[in-house]
C-alpha atoms as a printed R data frame, in Angstrom:
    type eleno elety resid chain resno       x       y       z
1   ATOM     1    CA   UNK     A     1 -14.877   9.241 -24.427
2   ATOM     2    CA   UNK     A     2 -14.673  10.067 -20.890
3   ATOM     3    CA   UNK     A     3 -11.840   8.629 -18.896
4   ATOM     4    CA   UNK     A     4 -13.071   6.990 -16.052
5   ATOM     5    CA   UNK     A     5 -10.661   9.206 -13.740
6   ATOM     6    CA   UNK     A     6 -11.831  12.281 -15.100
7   ATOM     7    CA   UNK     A     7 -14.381  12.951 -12.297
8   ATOM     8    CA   UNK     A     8 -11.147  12.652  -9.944
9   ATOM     9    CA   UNK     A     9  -8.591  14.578 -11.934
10  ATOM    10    CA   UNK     A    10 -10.870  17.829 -12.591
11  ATOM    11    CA   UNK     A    11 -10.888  19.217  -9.250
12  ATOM    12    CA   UNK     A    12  -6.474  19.196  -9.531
13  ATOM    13    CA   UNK     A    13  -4.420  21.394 -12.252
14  ATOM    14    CA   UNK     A    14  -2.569  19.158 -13.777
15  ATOM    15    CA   UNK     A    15   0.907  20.716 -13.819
16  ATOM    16    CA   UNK     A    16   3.428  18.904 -12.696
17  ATOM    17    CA   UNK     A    17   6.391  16.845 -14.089
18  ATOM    18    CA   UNK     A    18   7.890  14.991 -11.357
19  ATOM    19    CA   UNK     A    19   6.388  11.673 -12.194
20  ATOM    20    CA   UNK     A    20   6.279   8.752  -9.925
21  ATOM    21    CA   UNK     A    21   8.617   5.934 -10.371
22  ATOM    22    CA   UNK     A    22   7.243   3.328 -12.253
23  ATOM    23    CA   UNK     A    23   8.873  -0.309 -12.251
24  ATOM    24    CA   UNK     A    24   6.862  -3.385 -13.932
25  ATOM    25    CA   UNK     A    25   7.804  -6.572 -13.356
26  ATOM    26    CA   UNK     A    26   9.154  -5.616  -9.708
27  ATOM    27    CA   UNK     A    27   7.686  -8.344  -8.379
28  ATOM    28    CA   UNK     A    28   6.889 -11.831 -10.240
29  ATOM    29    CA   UNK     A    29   3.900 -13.331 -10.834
30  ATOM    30    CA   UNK     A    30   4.273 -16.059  -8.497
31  ATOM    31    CA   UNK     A    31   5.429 -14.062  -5.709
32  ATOM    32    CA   UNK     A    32   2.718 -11.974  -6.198
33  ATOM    33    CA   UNK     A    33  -0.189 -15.006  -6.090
34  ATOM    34    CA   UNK     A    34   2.077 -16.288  -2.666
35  ATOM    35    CA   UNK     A    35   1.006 -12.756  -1.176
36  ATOM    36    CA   UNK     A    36  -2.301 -13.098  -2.120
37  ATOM    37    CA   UNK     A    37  -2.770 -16.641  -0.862
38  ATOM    38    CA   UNK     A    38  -1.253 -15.272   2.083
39  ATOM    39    CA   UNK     A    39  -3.710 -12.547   2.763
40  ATOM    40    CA   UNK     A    40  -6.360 -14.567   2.461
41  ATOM    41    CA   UNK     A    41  -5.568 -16.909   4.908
42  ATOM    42    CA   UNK     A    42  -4.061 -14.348   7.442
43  ATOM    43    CA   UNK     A    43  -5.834 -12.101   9.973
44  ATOM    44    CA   UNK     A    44  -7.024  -8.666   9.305
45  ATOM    45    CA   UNK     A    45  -6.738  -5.469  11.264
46  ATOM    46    CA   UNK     A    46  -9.347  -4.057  13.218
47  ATOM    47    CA   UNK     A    47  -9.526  -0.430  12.904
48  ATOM    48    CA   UNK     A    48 -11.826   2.165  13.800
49  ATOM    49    CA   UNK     A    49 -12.002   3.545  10.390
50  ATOM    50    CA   UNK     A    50 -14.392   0.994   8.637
51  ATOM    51    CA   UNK     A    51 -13.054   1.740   5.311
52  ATOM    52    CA   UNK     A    52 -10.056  -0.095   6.410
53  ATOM    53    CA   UNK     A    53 -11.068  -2.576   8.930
54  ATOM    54    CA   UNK     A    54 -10.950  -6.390   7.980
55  ATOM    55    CA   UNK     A    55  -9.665  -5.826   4.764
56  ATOM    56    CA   UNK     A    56  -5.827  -5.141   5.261
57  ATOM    57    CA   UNK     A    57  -2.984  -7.999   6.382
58  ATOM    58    CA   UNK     A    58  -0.549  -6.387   8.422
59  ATOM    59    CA   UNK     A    59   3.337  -7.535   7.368
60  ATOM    60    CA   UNK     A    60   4.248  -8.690  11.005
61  ATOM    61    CA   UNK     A    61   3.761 -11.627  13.089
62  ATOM    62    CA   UNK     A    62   4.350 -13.615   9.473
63  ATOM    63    CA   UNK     A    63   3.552 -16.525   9.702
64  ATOM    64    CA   UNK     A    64   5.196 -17.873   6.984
65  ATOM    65    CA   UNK     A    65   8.706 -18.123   6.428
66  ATOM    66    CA   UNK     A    66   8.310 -17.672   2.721
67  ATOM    67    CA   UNK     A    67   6.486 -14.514   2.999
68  ATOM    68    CA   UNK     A    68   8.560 -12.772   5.499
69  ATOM    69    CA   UNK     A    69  11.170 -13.363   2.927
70  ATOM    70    CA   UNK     A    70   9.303 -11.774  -0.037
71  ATOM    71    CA   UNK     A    71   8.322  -8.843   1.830
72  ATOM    72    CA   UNK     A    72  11.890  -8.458   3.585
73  ATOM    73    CA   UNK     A    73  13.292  -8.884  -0.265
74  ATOM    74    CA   UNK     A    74  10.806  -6.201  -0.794
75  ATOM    75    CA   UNK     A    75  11.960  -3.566   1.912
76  ATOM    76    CA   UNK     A    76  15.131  -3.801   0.725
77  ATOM    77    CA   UNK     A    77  14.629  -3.504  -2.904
78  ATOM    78    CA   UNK     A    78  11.605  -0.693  -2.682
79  ATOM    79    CA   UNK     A    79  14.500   1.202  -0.643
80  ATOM    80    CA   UNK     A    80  17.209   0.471  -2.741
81  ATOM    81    CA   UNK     A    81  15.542   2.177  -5.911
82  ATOM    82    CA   UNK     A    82  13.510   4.676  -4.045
83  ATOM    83    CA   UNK     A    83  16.608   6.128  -3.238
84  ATOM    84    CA   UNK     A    84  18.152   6.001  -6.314
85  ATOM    85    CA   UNK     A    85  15.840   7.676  -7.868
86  ATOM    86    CA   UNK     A    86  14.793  10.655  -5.368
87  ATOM    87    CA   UNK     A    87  18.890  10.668  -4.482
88  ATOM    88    CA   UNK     A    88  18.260   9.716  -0.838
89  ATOM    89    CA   UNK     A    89  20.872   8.494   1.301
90  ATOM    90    CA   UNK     A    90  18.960   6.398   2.995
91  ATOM    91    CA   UNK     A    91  15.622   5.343   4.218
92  ATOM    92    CA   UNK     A    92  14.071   2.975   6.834
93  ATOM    93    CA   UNK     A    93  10.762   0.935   6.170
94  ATOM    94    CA   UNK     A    94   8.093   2.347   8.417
95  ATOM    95    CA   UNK     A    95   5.195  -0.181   7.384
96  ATOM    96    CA   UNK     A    96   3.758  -2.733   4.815
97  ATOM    97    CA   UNK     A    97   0.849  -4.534   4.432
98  ATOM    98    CA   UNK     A    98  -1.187  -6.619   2.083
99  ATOM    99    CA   UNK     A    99  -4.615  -4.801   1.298
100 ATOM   100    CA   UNK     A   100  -7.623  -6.294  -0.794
101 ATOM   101    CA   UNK     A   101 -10.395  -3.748  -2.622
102 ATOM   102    CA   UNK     A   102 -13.373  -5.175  -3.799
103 ATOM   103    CA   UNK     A   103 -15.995  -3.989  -5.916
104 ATOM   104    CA   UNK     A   104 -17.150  -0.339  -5.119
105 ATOM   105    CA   UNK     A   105 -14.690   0.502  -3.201
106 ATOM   106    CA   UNK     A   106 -12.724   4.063  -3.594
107 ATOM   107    CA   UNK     A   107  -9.944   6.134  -2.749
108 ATOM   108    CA   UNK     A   108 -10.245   9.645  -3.035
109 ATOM   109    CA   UNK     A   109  -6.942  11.940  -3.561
110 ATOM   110    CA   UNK     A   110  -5.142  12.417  -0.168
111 ATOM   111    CA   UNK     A   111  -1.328  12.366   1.318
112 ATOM   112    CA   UNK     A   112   0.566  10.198   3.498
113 ATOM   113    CA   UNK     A   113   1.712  12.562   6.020
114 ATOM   114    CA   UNK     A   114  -0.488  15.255   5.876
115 ATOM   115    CA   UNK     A   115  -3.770  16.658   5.297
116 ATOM   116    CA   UNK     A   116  -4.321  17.438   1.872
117 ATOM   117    CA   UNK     A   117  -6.444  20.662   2.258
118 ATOM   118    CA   UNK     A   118  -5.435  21.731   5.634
119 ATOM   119    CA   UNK     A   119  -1.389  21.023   6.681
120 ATOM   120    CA   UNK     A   120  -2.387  22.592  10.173
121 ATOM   121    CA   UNK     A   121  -3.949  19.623  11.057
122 ATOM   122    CA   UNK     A   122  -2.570  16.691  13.201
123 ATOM   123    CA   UNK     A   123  -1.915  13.742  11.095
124 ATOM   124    CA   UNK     A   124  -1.636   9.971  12.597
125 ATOM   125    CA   UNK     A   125   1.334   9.855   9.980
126 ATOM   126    CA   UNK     A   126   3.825  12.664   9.223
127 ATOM   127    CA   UNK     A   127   7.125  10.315   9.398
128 ATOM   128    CA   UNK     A   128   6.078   8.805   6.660
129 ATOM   129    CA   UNK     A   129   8.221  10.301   3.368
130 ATOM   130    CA   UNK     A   130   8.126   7.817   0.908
131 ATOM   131    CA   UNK     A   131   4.802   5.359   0.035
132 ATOM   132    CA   UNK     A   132   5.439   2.176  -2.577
133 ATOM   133    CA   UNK     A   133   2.717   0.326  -3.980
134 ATOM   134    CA   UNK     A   134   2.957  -3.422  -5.516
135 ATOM   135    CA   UNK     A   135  -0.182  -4.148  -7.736
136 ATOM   136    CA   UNK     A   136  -0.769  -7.862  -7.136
137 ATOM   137    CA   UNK     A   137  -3.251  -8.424  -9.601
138 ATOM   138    CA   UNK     A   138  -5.467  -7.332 -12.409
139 ATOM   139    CA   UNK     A   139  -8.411  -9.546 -12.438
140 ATOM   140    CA   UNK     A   140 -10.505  -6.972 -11.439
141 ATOM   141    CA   UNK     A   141 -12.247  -3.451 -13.433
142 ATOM   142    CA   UNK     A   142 -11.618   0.303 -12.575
143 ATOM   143    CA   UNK     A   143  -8.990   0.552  -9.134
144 ATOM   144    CA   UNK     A   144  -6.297   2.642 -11.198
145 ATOM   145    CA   UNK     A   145  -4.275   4.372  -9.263
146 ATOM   146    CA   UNK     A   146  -4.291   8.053  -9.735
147 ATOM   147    CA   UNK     A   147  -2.275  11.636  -9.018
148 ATOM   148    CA   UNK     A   148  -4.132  13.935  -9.853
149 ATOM   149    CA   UNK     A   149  -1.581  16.807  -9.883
150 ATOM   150    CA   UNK     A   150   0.718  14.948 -12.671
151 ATOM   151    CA   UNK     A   151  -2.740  13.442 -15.382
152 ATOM   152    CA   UNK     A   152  -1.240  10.219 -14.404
153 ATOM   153    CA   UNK     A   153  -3.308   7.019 -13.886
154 ATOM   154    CA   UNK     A   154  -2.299   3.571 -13.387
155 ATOM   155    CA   UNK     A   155  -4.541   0.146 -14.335
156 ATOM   156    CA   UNK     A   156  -3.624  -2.780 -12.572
157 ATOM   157    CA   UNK     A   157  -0.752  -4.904 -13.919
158 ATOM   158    CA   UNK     A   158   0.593  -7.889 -11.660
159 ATOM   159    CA   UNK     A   159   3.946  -7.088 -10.514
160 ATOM   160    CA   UNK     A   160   4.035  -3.230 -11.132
161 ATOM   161    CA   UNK     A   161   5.790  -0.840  -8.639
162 ATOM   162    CA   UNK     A   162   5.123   2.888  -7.864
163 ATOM   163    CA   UNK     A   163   6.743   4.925  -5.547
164 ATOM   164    CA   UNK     A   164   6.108   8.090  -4.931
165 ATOM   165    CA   UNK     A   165   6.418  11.143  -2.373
166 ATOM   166    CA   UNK     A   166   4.110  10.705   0.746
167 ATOM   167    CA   UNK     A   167   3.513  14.701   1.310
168 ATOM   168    CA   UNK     A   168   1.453  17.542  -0.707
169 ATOM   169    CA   UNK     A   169   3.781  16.855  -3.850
170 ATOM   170    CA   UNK     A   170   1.945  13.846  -4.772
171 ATOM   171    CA   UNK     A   171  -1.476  13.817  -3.596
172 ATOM   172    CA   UNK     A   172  -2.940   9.909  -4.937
173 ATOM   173    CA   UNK     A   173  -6.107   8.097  -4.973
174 ATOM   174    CA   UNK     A   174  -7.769   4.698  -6.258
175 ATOM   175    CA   UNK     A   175 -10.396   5.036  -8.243
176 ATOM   176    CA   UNK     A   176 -13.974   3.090  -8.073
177 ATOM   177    CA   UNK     A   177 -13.376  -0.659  -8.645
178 ATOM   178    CA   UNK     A   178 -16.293  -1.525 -11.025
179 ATOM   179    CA   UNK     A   179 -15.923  -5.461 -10.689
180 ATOM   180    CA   UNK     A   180 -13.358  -7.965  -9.125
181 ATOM   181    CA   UNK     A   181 -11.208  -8.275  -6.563
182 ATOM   182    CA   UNK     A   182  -7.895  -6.155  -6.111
183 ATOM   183    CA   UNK     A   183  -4.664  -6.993  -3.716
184 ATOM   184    CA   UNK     A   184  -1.953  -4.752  -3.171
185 ATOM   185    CA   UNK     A   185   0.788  -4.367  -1.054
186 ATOM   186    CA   UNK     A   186   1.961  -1.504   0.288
187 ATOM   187    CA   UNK     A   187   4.974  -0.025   1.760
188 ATOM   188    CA   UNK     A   188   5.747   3.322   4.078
189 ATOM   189    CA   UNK     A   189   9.443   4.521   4.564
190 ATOM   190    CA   UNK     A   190  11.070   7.104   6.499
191 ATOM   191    CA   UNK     A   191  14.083   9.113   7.761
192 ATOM   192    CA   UNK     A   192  13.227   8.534  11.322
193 ATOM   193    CA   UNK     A   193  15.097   5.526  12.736
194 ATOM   194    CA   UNK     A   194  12.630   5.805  15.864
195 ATOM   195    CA   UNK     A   195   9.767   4.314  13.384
196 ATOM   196    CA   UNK     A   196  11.972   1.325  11.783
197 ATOM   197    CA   UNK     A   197   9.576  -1.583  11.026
198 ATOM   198    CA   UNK     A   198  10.457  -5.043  12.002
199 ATOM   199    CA   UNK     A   199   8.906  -8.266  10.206
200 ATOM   200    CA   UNK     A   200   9.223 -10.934  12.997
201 ATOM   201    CA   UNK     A   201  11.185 -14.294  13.152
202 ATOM   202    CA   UNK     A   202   8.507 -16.961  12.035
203 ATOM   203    CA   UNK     A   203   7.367 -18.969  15.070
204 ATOM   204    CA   UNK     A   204   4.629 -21.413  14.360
205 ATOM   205    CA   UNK     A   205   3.294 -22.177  17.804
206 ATOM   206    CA   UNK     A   206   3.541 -18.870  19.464
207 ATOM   207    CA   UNK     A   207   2.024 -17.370  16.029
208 ATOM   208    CA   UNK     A   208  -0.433 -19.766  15.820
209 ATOM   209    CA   UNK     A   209  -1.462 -18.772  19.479
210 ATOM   210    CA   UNK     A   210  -1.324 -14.943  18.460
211 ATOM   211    CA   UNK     A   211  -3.212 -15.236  15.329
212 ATOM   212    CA   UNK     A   212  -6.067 -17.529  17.382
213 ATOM   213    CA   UNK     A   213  -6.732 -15.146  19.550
214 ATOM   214    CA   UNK     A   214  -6.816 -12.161  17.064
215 ATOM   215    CA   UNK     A   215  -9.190 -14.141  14.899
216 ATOM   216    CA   UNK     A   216 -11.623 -14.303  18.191
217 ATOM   217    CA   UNK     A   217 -11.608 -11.014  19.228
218 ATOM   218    CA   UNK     A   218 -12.750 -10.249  15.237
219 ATOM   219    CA   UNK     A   219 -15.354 -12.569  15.162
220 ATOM   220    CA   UNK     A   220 -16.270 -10.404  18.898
221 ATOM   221    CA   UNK     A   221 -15.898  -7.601  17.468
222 ATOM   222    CA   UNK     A   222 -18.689  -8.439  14.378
């Protein structure tokens, strides 16, 4: 039988043995519904790149004091064993967000920081050194996570962390979600103290205000 990630794996020589690092159970099941319920209930980014736009919750301006302190629990613990395991000294958050894939939807293998096929190229990212990934939930078919370069692919499982390189090392993908809906949060960290990422101090008026007048210029925007 044909794996379904076959058709994303065949292009790669599988070769490598520096695996990800896998955690399950990082974060609980309750923690992980909270984020969800968040997301769906929070504004979404406008970006230019339509793949992306309205579907991902930026982790600032929470508006909940809850959730800033699951995803600040987060940084520090997504740090804390990234760099145990790669034997960093240390590492800054650089961004997180909550991001929902529905059905259809696909990730073809690429880097964080870099061009996959050509390194010459000017990328919107190359701080970034480490990338984390929280799988929220797994009500949903297909949307494993894959590296091509290693013959590893992940299903969903609530709760599971992977962290991995963000550069050539580890190119990584998402295959085709078949059916469902799929939440995930994701986390960037770097070396460079110039790109530290700051969750805000919850505010409910001035928030409130903010997250008003983001939700009009999206509707403007439609």
């Amino acid at each position: 039988m044909i794996k379904e990630s076959d058709r994303y794996l065949k292009n790669f020589e599988v070769s490598r043995s520096d695996f990800p690092l896998e955690i399950e159970n990082f974060l609980s099941p309750e923690e992980c519904k909270r984020l969800i319920k968040y997301y769906k209930k929070s504004p979404k980014r406008i970006a230019k790149d339509t793949f992306w736009d309205a579907r991902v919750a930026p982790c600032k301006n929470l508006t909940s004091k809850e959730v800033r302190r699951i995803v600040e629990m987060l940084h520090y613990k997504i740090i804390g064993v990234t760099c145990g395991y790669y034997n960093e000294n240390y590492l800054y958050p650089d961004f997180s967000n909550i991001v929902y894939w529905g059905s259809d939807m696909v990730l073809h293998p690429h880097c964080d920081n870099m061009h996959i096929y050509d390194s010459k190229l000017e990328h919107n990212t190359p701080q970034r050194d480490y990338s984390a990934v929280v799988c929220l939930n797994e009500e949903y078919e297909g949307g494993h996570t894959i590296f091509p370069e290693h013959g590893k692919e992940y299903p969903g499982k609530t709760g599971r962390l992977i962290v991995f390189p963000s550069g050539r090392s580890h190119p990584h993908g998402v295959t085709e979600v078949t059916s469902g809906s799929r939440y995930t949060f994701s986390m960037w960290m770097t070396k460079d103290v110039d790109y530290l990422f700051y969750t805000n101090k919850t505010n409910r008026l001035t928030n409130g205000v903010k997250n008003a007048i983001m939700n009009t210029k999206q509707l403007w925007k439609r």
